[in-house]
C-alpha positions as CSV (number, residue, x, y, z in Angstrom):
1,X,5.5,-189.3,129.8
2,X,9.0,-189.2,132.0
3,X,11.7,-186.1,130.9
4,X,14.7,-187.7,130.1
5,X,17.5,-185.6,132.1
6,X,20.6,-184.7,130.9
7,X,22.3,-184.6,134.9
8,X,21.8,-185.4,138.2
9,X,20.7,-181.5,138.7
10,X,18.0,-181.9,136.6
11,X,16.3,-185.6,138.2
12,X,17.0,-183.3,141.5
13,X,15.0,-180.7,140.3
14,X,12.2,-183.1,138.9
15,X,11.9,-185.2,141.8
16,X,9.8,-184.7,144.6
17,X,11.9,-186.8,146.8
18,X,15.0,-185.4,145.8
19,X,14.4,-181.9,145.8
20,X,13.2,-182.1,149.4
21,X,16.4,-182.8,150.6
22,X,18.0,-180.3,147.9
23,X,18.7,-176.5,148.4
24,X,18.2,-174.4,145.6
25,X,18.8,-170.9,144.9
26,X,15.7,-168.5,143.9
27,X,15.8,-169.3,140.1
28,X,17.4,-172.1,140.0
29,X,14.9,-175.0,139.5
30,X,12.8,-172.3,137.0
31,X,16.1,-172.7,135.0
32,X,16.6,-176.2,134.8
33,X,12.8,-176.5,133.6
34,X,13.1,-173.9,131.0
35,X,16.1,-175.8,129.6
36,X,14.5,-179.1,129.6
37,X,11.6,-177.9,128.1
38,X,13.5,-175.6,125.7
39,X,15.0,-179.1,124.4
40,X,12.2,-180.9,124.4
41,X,10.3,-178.6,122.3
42,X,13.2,-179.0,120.1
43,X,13.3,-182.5,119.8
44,X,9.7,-182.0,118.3
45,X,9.9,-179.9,116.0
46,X,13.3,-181.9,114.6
47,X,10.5,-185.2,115.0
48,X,7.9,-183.3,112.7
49,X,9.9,-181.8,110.3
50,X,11.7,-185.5,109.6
């Protein structure tokens, strides 16, 4: 299943192709991720409790 991203940071950071050509700071990337997933957990539980 394909992450929908919010911005262009985030399909950056999901991308192979992209984040070749992307500097990051240490962290960075970790962050992104941990948002994404962080909002994809709760579109879930929202889904399940409906």
């Amino acid at each position: 299943m394909k992450r929908k991203t919010v911005g262009g940071d985030e399909r950056d950071a999901f991308t192979r192709v992209s984040r070749r050509h992307t500097t990051w700071k240490p962290g960075e990337v970790k962050k992104l991720k941990e948002r994404a997933n962080r909002r994809e957990r709760r579109a879930a539980r929202r889904e399940l409790a409906a």
